[in-house]
C-alpha positions, -999 to 999 in steps of 0.1 A, spaced: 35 -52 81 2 -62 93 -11 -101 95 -43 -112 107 -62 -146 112 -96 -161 122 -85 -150 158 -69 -116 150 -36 -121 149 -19 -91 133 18 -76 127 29 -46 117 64 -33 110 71 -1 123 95 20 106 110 42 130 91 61 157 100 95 164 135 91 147 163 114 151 182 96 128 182 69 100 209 47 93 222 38 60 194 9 57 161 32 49 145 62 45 169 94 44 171 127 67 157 131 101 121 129 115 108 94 106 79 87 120 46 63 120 11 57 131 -13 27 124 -51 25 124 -69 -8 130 -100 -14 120 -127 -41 137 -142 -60 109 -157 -92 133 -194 -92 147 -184 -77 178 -165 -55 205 -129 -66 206 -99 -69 226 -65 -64 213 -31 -71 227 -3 -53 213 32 -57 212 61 -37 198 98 -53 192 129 -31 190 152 -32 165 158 -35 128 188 -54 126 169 -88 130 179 -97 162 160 -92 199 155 -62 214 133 -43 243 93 -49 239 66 -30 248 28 -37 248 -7 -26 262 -42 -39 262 -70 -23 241 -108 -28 233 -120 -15 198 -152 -14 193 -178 -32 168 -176 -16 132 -148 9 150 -112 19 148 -86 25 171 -51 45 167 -13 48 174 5 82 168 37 89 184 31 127 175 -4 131 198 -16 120 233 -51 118 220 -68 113 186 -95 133 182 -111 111 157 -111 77 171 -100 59 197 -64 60 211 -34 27 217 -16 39 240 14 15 252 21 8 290 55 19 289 56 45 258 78 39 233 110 56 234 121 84 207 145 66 181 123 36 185 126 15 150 111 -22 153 81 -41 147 44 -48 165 20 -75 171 -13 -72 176 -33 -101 186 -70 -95 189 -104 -120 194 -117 -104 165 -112 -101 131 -91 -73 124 -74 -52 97 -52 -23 94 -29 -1 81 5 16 88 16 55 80 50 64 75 65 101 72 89 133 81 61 161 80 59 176 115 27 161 133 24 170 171 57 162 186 72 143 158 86 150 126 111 179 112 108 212 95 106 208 53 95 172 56 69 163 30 77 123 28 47 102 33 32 68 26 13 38 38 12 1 37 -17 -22 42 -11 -54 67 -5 -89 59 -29 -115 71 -20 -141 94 -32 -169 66 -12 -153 40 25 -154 55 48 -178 43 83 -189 33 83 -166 0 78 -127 -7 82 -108 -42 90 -74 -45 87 -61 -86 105 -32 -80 143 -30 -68 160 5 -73 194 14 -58 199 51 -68 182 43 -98 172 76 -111 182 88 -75 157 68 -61 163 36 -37 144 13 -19 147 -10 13 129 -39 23 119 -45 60 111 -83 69 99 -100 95 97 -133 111 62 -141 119 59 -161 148 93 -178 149 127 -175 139 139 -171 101 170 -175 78 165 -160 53 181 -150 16 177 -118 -7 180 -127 -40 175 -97 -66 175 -104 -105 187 -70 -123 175 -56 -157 210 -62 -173 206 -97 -161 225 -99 -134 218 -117 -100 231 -110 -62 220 -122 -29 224 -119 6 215 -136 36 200 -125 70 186 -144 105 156 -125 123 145 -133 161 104 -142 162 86 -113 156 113 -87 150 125 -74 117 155 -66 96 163 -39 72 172 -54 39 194 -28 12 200 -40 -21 232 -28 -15 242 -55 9 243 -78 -22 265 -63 -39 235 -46 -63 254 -16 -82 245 21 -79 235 48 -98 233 30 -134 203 40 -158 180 17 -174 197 -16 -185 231 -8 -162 217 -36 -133 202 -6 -104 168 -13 -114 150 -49 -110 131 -71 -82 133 -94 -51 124 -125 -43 129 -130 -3 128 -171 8 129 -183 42 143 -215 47 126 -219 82 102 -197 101 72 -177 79 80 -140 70 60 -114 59 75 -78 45 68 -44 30 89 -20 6 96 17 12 109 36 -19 128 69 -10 153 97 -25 185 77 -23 203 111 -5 177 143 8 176 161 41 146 163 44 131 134 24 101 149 3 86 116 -7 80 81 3 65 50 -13 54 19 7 37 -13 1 34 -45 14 54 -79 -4 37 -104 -23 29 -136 -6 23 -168 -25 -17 -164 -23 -11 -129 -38 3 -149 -71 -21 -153 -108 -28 -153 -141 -51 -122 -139 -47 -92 -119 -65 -62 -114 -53 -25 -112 -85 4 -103 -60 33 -114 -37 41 -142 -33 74 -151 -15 84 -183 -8 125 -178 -38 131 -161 -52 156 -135 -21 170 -117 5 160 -143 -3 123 -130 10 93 -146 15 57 -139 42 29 -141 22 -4 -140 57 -29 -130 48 -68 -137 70 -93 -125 73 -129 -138 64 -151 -109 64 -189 -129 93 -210 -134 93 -198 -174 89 -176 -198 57 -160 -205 40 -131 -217 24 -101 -198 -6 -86 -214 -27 -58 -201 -55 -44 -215 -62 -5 -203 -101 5 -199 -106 43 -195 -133 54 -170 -122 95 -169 -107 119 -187 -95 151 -193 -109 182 -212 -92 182 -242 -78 146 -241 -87 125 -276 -100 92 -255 -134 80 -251 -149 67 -216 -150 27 -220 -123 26 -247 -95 0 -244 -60 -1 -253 -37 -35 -251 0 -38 -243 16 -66 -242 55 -83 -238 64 -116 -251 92 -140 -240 95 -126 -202 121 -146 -184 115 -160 -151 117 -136 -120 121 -101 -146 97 -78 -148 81 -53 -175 68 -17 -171 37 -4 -190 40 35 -186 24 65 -210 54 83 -204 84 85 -226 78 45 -235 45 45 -250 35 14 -236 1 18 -223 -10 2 -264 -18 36 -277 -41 53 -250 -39 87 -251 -25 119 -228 -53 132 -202 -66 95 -194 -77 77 -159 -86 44 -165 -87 9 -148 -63 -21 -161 -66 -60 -165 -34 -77 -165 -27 -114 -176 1 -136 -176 0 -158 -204 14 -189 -195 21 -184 -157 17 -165 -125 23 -127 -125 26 -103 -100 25 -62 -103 25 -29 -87 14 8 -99 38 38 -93 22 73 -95 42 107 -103 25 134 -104 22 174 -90 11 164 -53 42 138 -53 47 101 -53 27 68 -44 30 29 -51 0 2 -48 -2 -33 -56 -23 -47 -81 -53 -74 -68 -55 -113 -73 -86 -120 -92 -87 -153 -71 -88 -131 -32 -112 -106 -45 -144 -109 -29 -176 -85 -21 -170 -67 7 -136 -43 10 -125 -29 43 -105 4 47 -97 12 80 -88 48 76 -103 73 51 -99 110 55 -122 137 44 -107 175 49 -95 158 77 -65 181 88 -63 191 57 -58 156 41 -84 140 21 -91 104 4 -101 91 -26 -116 54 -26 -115 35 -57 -134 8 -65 -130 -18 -96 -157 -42 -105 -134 -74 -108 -166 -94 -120 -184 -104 -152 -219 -91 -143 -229 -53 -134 -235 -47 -97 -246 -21 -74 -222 -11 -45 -224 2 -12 -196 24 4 -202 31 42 -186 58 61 -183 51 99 -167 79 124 -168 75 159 -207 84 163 -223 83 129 -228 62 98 -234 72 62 -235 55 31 -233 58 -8 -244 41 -37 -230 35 -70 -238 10 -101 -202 -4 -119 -201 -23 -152 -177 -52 -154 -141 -45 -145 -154 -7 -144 -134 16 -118 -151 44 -97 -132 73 -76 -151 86 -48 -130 122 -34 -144 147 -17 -174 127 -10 -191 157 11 -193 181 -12 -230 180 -31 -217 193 -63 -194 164 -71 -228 139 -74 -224 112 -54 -258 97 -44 -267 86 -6 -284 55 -1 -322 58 8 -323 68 44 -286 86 46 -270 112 36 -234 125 26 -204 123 48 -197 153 62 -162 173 59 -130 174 87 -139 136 97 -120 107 94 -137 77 89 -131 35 88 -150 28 51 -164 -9 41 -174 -13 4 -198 -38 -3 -211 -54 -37 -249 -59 -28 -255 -88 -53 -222 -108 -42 -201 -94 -73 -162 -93 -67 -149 -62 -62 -115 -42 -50 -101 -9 -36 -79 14 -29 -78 47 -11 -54 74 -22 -49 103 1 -41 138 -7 -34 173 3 -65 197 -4 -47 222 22 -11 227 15 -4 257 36 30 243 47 41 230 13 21 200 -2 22 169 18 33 136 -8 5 117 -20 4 82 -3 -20 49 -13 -29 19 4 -46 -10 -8 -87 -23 8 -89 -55 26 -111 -82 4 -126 -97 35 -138 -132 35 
C-alpha cells in the first residue's frame, strides 16, 4: 500500500518479488511478482527515498533502500523483471532485492507524490512462470488517510473457489491489531496480529476460524473490519483462486480508511453483460453503527447493438434493513439486482446509504478475466485526478481511463498524456454524474478530440495521465488495463483507482 503526505511520505506493500513460492497466506502457484510506478504530482523536480522491509509475518526483517530524483510532471519505476524501463525512469535499490523477497516499501519524497503497485505471475523479463496470466493493481494510501480502522466489503474463503488475503501494515510505528470478519450467515470470528513499524503481515480469513468452501448464506463469503489499538495501519486486498498452479487471475485493491466513509458514493463502471461477456458485482458494506438502507441508482452511458436500454436511462436498486458491518451485492447476473437495467449495458452508478455511512467496491467478470475497484467518496472528489501509469499498445497492454462527473453542473475536462518527452491532451464535455471511457485513445477512428494546439497520443507508449475539470467541477477515475495482444494467452484484466488530488 501506498501513503503519501504534504512532504511525500509514501508506502507501498509489496507482495512478493520474484517469488518461487507462496505460502499458505496469499496468492497461489509460483512466480509472484510486482512493480510500482510513482508519479510526481508537486510543482517541482523531486527527490525520493525508498525503503523496502522484509517479511510478511509482521515482524522485522532485512531492509533495503536507494535514493532517486523524479522529475516535474514525471514518473519513475520498480520492476524486478528488467534492468531498465524503457519508458520511464528506473528505481533501482542499492543492494537489489533478493529473489523470494515478500515485504513492504516506503518512499519518502519532498514532493507530492502518488503511485501505484502491480502484482502478477505472467513471465516479464526475469520474473514470472510459464502459464501465468494473474494480474492486478492497487492504488496507494495517503499519508493523511491512515489510521486505526480499515474495511474490506468483500471476505471470500473458497467461496466459489475463490479466496482472498489481506496484507496490513503498520505505518510508521508499531501495531496490535484484530481481524474481525462478519459472515453472510451471520456469524463473527476474529483474530489478532502485532506488526513492527513499517512492515506487514499477511492476514487469511482462515486464521479466524472463517469456514471454507460454503455457498451463498453457508458463512465463506462476508467483510473485514481491521482496528488497531495502537500504531496507524493502512492495507490492501488481493482476491485469488483459492488452489491453481499457475494462478490465472488476481484482484487487488486498497482498504477503506475512515475518510474513505459516506452517505454517497460514486462508481464510473458497471457493466451488466456487456462487451466481452462483462458484468459487474457492485458489494456495499454497512459502515454506521445501525441499520440502514443501500440504494443505488444505475445511469447508462453505452451500450450494446442489440441491447433494449437507452443512453441516460436509470434503473434503482435498493436493500432495506442492512445490519451494521454486512454488506449487499447489486449484480445483473443471476440476481437481477441492478432495478431492471437491461443485458448489453455500461453505465455509471450513484450509491447512497440511507441513514449512515457506506462503503463499496465493483467486481468485474468478464472474457479477458477478473478485476476489483473501489467506489469514490463524494466528499474526496475533487477536479484534478492523477494516474501515474496508463498504457497504450504498450507491450501489448492497453488502458482505458474513466472519468465520472461527480458534480451537479456540466463541465468540460482535460485528460493529459505525459511520456518521458512529450505531452498530449484531450478534451471532453460530461453531464452531471455522466461517465466517459477513453481506450485506445490513438487511434483516429475511435473520436476522441485533441485540445487546440495537441494532438492524439500516440501507440506503444506508456504514459503518467492527469484529468482535470476546467471549471472546478468534481470529478473521478479509474483506468482499467487490458490485453489488445494476447499472443501468449490473454493476460487478466486489472483496475486501479485515480488520485483526487487536493
Amino acid at each position: 500500500m501506498i501513503k503519501w503526505v504534504k512532504s511525500g511520505l509514501v508506502v507501498l506493500v509489496l507482495l512478493g518479488l520474484a517469488m518461487a513460492t507462496v505460502t499458505a497466506q496469499g496468492p497461489p502457484g509460483g512466480g509472484w511478482w510486482t512493480s510500482f510506478a510513482i508519479q510526481n504530482v508537486g510543482g517541482a523536480q523531486g527527490t525520493l527515498s525508498v525503503e523496502a522491509y522484509q517479511g510478511s509475518d509482521g515482524s522485522s526483517g532485512s531492509t533495503y533502500s536507494t535514493t532517486e530524483t523524479i522529475p516535474l510532471n514525471g514518473a519513475l519505476s520498480y520492476h524486478p523483471g528488467f534492468s531498465a524501463d524503457p519508458a520511464v525512469g528506473r528505481i533501482d535499490f542499492d543492494t537489489p532485492l533478493p529473489s523470494g523477497f515478500i515485504g513492504a516499501v516506503v518512499i519518502s519524497s519532498d514532493q507530492p507524490v502518488v503511485a501505484t503497485a502491480e502484482l502478477g505471475n505472467n513471465a516479464q523479463g526475469t520474473v514470472g512462470v510459464s502459464g501465468g496470466l494473474a494480474k492486478a493493481q492497487y492504488q496507494g494510501i495517503g499519508g493523511s488517510q491512515v489510521a486505526n480502522e480499515i474495511r474490506f466489503p468483500v471476505v471470500k474463503y473458497n467461496y466459489a473457489g475463490q479466496t482472498t488475503t489481506f496484507y496490513i501494515q503498520a505505518a510508521g510505528a508499531d501495531a496490535s491489531i484484530t481481524a474481525a470478519y462478519k459472515m453472510d450467515n451471520g456469524s463473527s470470528y476474529s483474530h489478532s496480529y502485532t506488526i513492527a513499524a513499517n512492515h506487514m503481515v499477511a492476514v487469511s480469513p482462515a486464521d479466524a476460524g472463517v469456514p471454507a468452501g460454503q455457498p451463498k448464506g453457508g458463512g465463506s463469503f462476508g467483510a473485514l473490519t481491521v482496528t488497531s489499538t495502537t500504531g496507524a495501519i493502512a492495507g490492501v486486498v488481493v482476491e485469488h483462486q483459492h488452489t491453481a498452479s499457475p494462478a490465472t487471475f488476481a484482484l487487488s485493491t486498497r482498504g477503506f480508511m475512515p475518510t474513505d466513509l459516506g452517505t454517497t458514493l460514486y462508481a464510473p463502471v458497471i457493466k451488466h453483460a456487456f462487451a466481452n461477456a462483462a458484468t459487474t458485482g457492485l458489494t456495499v458494506q454497512n459502515a454506521s453503527g445501525g441499520p440502514i438502507t443501500i440504494r443505488a441508482t444505475f445511469k447508462v452511458y453505452n451500450i450494446v447493438s442489440g441491447s433494449s436500454a437507452s443512453i441516460g436511462a436509470e434503473y434503482v436498486q435498493e436493500f432495506t434493513n442492512v445490519p451494521a458491518g454486512e454488506q449487499r451485492t447489486f449484480r445483473g447476473l443471476n440476481t437481477n439486482t441492478l432495478g431492471g437495467m437491461p443485458a448489453g449495458t455500461l453505465a455509471s452508478a450513484v450509491i447512497e446509504g440511507v441513514g449512515g455511512n457506506i462503503v463499496a467496491t465493483v467486481n468485474e467478470a468478464n472474457s479477458k478475466g477478473k478485476a476489483v475497484y473501489s467506489c469514490f467518496n463524494s466528499t474526496t472528489a475533487t477536479a484534478s485526478v492523477a494516474l501515474p501509469q496508463v498504457k497504450e499498445g504498450f507491450y501489448g497492454m492497453t488502458n482505458g481511463v474513466i472519468v465520472q462527473n461527480v458534480d451537479t453542473t456540466a463541465t468540460t475536462i482535460h485528460l493529459t498524456y505525459q511520456s518521458a518527452s512529450t505531452e498530449y491532451i484531450l478534451t471532453y464535455d460530461l453531464q452531471p454524474d455522466e461517465a466517459k471511457s477513453f481506450y485506445q485513445v490513438s487511434i483516429a477512428s475511435r473520436g476522441y478530440t485533441p485540445a487546440a494546439g495537441s494532438s492524439l497520443p500516440v501507440a506503444n507508449e506508456k504514459y503518467a495521465v492527469t484529468v482535470e475539470s476546467l471549471d472546478g467541477r468534481k470529478i473521478v477515475a479509474i483506468a482499467q488495463e487490458a490485453d489488445v495482444d494476447a499472443s501468449n494467452g490473454v493476460l487478466d484484466l486489472k483496475n486501479y483507482e485515480g488520485f483526487n488530488l487536493q
